[in-house]
C-alpha positions as CSV (number, residue, x, y, z in Angstrom):
1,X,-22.7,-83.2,10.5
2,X,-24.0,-79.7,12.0
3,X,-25.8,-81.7,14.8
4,X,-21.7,-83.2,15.8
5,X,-20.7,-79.8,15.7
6,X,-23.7,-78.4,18.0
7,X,-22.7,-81.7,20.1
8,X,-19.5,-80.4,20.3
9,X,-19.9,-77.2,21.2
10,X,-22.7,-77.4,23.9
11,X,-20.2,-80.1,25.5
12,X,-16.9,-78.3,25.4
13,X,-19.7,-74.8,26.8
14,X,-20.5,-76.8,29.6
15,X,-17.1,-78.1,30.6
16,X,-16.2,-74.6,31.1
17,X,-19.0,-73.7,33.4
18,X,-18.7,-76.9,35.5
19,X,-15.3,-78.0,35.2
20,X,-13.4,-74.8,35.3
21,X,-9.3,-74.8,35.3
22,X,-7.8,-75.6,38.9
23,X,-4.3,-74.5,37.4
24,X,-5.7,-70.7,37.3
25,X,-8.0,-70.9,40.1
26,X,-6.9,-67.5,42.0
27,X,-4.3,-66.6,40.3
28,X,-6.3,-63.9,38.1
29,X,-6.9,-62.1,41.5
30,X,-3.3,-62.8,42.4
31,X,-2.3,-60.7,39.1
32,X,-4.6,-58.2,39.4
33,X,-3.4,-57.4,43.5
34,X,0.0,-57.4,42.1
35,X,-0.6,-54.9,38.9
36,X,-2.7,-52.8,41.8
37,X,-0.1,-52.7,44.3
38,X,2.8,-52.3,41.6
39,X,0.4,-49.2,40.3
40,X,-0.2,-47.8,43.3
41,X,-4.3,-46.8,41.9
42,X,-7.3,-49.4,42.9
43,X,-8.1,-49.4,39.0
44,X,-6.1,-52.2,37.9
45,X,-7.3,-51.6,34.0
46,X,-5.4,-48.3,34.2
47,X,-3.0,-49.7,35.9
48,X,-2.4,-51.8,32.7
49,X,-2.9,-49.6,30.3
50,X,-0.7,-46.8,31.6
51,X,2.0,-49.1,33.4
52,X,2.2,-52.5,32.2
53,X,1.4,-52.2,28.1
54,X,2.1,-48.3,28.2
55,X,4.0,-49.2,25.1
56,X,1.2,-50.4,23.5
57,X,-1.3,-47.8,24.5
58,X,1.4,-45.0,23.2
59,X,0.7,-46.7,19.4
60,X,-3.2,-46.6,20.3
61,X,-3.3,-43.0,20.7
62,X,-0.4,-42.5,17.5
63,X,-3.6,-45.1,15.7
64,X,-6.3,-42.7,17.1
65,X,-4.1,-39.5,15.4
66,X,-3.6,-40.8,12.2
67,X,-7.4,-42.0,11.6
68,X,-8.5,-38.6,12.4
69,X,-5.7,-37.4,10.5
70,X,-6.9,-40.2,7.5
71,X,-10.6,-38.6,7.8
72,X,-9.3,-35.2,6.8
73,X,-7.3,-36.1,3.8
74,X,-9.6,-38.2,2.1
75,X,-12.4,-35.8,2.3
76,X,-10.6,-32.7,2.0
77,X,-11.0,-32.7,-1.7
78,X,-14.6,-33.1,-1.6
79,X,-17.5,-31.3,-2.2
80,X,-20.2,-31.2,0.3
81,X,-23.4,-32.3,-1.6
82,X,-25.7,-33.4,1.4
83,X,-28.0,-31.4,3.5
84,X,-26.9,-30.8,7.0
85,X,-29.4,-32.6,9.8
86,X,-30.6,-31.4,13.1
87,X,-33.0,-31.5,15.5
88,X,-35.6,-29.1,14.8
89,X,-38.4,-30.1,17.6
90,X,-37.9,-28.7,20.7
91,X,-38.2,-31.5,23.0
92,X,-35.3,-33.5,20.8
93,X,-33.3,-30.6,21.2
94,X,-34.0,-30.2,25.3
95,X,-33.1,-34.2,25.6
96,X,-30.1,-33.9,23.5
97,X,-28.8,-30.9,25.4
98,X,-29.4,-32.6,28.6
99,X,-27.7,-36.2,27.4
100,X,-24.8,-33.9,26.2
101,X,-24.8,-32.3,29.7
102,X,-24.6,-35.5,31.5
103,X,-22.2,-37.0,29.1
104,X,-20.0,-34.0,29.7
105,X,-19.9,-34.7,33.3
106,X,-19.1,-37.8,33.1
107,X,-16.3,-37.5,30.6
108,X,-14.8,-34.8,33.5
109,X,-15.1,-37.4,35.9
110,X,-13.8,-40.5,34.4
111,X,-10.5,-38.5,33.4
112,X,-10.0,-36.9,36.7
113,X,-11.1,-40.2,38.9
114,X,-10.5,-43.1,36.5
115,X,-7.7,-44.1,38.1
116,X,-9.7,-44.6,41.2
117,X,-12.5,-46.6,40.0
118,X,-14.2,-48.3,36.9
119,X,-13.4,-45.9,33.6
120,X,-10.2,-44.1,32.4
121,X,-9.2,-41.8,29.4
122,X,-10.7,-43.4,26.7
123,X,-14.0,-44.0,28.5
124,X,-13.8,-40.6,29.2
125,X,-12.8,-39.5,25.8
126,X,-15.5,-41.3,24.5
127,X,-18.1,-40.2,26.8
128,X,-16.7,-36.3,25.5
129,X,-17.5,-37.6,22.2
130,X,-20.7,-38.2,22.7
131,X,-21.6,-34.9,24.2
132,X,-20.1,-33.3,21.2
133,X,-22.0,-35.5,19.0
134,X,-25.4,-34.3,20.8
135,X,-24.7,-30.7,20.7
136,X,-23.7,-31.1,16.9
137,X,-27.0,-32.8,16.3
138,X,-29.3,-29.8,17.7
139,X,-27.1,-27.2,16.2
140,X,-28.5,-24.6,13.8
141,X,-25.8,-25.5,11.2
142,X,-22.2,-26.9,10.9
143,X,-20.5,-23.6,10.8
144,X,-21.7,-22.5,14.2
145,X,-19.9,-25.1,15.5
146,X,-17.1,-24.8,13.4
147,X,-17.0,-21.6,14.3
148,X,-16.5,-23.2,18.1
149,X,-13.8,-25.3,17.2
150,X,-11.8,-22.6,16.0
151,X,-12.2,-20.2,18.7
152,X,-11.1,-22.6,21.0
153,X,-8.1,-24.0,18.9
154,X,-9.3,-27.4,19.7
155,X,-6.8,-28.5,16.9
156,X,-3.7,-26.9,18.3
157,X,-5.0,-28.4,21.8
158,X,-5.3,-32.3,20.3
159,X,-1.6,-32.4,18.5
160,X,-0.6,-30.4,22.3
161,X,-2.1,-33.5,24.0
162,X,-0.6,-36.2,22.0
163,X,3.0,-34.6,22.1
164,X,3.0,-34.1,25.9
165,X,1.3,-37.6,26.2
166,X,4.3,-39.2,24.2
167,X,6.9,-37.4,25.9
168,X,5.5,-38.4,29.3
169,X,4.7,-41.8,28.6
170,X,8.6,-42.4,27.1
171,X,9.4,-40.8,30.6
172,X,7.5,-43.1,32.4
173,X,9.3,-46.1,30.2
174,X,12.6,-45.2,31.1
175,X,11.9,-44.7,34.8
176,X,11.4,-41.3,35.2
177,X,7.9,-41.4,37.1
178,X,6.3,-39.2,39.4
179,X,6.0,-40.5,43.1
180,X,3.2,-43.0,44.2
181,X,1.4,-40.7,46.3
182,X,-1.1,-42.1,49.0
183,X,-2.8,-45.2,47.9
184,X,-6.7,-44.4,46.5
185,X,-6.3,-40.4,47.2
186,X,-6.5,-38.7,43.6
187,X,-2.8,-37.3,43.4
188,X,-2.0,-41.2,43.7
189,X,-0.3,-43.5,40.8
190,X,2.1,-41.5,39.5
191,X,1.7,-40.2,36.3
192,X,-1.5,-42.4,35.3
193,X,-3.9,-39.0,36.3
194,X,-1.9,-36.9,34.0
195,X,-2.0,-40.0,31.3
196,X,-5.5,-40.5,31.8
197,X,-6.4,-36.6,31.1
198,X,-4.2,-35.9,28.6
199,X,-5.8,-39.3,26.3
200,X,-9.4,-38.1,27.5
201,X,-8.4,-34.7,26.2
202,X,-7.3,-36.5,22.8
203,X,-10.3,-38.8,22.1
204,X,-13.0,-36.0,22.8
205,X,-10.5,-33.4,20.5
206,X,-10.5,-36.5,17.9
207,X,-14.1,-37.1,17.8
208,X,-15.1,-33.5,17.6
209,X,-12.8,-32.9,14.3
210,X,-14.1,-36.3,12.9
211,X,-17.8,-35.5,13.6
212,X,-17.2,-31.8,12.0
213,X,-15.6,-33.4,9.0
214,X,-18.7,-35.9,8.4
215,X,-21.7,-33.6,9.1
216,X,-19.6,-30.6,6.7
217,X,-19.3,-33.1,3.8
218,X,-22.2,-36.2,4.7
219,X,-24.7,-34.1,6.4
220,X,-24.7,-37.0,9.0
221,X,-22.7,-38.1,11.6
């Protein structure tokens, strides 16, 4: 019977790469011109995530809040019982450094410029993430960064980020949105810069205080 079902499937595989669907033939670039014109941003995955299923994205970053939020509570109670890890060969702390560098870069311009081209908050939050997560990796030990975090309120910063971002985005829902701006110029779409920034701000906040919390009480990340 599992040769019927390989049958099956091989057939039904190649249907879809010979016989594709003439009822949707063009009208995936015919959405996509429409969500980019309606956006006003060449970026039409911003364009859908900040415009078109804004609602949803709101609840993405409330999801994003409450599992950092999660990570906290359930480990607050614990005692730390593993080592911390690091880097202690120089060239695995130069490469590190440098990916974080690079990372760090790109995080800055995927939240300023995702609107513009391929990227956007989270892909810019992420890529902040990462940086954090190298430079956590090569440092001496967990309260030096700690240390960091604090100086630099990076808490009080993340709840900052997700208030303004639910304020704006309810804005934006009811109709209150900044002006278009010139079509592909960076002061263009609206409120999706700000939107973009203020999530990228979030995710790399967010992954900093859940990569603290695991090294302080797993020793890894």
């Amino acid at each position: 019977m599992i040769w019927v079902y390989l049958a099956a499937g091989l057939l039904f595989f190649l249907k879809m790469l010979v016989l594709p669907d003439p009822a949707t033939d063009g009208l995936e670039l015919a959405v996509a011109d429409t969500i980019v014109t309606e956006a006003g941003i060449p970026n039409a995955v911003s364009g859908i995530i900040f415009r078109n299923r804004l609602y949803d994205t709101i609840f993405e970053v409330v999801v994003f809040t409450i599992a950092t939020m999660g990570c906290k509570y359930l480990l607050a109670d614990e005692t730390p019982t593993a080592p911390f890890y690091s880097f202690t060969d120089e060239p695995s702390i130069v490469l590190a450094r440098l990916g974080a560098t690079i990372s760090a870069l790109i995080a800055i311009e995927l939240a300023i410029r995702g609107h513009l081209s391929p990227g956007g908050g989270f892909a810019a939050g992420v890529a902040g993430g990462t940086a954090i997560g190298l430079i956590a990796i090569t440092a001496a030990s967990p309260e030096w960064m700690q240390a960091i975090y604090e100086r630099w309120r990076a808490s009080a910063w993340e709840k900052v980020s997700v208030l303004v971002f639910i304020g704006l985005a309810v804005l934006t829902l009811v109709g209150a949105e900044l002006p278009a701006g010139e079509f592909g110029t960076l002061l263009s779409g609206g409120t999706i810069p700000l939107l973009n920034i203020l999530v990228a701000v979030k995710v790399a906040l967010g992954s900093w205080a859940v990569t603290l919390i695991f090294i302080r009480y797993r020793g890894l990340l």
